[in-house]
N, C-alpha and C positions, 0 to 999 in steps of 0.2 A: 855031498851029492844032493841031500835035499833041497840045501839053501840055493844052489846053482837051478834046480830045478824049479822054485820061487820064483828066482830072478827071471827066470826064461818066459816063464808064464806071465809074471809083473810086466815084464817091458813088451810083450806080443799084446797083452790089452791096449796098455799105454799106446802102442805105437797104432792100434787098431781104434780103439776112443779118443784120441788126441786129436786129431784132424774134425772129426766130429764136432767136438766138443768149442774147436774154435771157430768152426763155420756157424756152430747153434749161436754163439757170443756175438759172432759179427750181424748177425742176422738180428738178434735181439737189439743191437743197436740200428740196424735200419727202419726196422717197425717205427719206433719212435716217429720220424718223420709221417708215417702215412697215417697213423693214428691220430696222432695232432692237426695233423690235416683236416681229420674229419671232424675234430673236436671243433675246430673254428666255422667248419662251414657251419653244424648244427647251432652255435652263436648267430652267428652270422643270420644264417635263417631264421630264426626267433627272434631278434632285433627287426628285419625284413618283416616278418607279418605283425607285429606288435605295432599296435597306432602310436603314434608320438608327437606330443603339444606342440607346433609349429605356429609360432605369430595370433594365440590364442584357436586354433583349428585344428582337431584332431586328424592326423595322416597317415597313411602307412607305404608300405611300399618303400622305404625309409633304407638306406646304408650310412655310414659313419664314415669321417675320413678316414683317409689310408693308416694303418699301423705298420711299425718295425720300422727297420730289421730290428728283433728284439731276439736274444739280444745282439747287439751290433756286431760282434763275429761269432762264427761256429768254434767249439771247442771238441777236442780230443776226450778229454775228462767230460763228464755229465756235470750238471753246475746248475744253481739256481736260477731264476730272470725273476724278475719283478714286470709284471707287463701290463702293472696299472702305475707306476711311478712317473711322476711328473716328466713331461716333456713332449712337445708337438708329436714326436714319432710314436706317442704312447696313445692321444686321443683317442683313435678307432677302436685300441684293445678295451679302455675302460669305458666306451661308450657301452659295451657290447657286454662288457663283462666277463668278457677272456681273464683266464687266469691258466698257467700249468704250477701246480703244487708241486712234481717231481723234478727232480735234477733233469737236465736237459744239453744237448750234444750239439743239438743246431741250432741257426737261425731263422725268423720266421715274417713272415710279410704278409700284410693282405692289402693288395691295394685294387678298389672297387673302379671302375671304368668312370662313373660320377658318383658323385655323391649329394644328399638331397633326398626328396620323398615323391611319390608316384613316376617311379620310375621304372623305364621297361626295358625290356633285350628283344629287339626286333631280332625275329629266325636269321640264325646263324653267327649271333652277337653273343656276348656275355656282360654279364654287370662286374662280378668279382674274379680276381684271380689271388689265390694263396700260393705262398714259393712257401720250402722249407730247403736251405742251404747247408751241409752239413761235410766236413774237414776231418772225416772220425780217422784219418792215418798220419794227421797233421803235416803232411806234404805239400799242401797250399793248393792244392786241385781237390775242389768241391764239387760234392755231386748234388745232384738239383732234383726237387720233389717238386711239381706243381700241379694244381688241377683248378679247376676255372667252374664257374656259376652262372649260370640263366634263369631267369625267373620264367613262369609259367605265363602263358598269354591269358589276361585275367583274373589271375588268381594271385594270393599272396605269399608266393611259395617260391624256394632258389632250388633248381636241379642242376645238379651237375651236369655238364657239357662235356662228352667222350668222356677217356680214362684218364686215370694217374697218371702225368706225363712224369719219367722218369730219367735222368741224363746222370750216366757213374753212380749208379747204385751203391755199391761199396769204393767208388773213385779207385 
């Protein structure tokens, strides 16, 4: 009698924290994307106001060419990237000094409108825009994180332009 009455209480938790529990995990894997997000912009922005030796002339106002997709597809599994390892799609990350140390789900891109030094976002324009691309049910339907950069009129600074664009969150 007891043990039955265990059981009864074990599986009304279970069936009462299991749903929970998997919505907390799925959630935990879509942070990733927006957090990194904002990881690159805050690079991004400190590369932007930092002067940089151009043809003997100090400049600023500065973006790097495009980085990514790094790495080249999203994975189900969390995984390493390297996003200073050789190769043209890796320049912008190691100019800037991106790096992510954790395992990682998605893929990620920044690709700046130009690249080059005193450069501006006339109102209603953007300089950068970051994707983060990520497959976490392995079904081949990615959901898409992006948000985009404006630099301030005079100043050496990138703000965000609107919100998180966000398309299948959890796909």
């Amino acid at each position: 009698m007891q043990a039955a009455v265990a059981v009864c209480i074990g599986g009304s938790l279970l069936a009462a924290f299991f749903p929970t529990f998997v919505r907390e995990l799925r959630l935990s894997k879509v942070s990733e994307a927006s957090r990194e997000l904002q990881r690159i912009h805050l690079s991004a922005s400190a590369y932007f106001a930092t002067p940089h030796l151009v043809d003997g002339e100090m400049l600023r106002r500065c973006l790097p060419e495009p980085a990514g997709p790094t790495p080249a597809e999203p994975t189900v599994d969390a995984r390493d990237a390297d996003f200073a390892a050789e190769g043209v799609e890796r320049d912008g990350w190691r100019a800037m000094g991106f790096e992510i140390a954790d395992p990682i789900r998605y893929s990620y891109t920044m690709t700046p409108a130009s690249t080059g030094c005193d450069l501006r976002s006339p109102s209603g324009t953007y300089l950068l825009t970051y994707r983060a691309e990520g497959d976490l049910d392995g079904d081949g339907e990615r959901s898409l994180f992006e948000r985009r950069d404006h630099a301030l009129e005079d100043e050496d600074i990138l703000e965000p332009t609107g919100i998180l664009f966000v398309r299948d969150r959890t796909e």
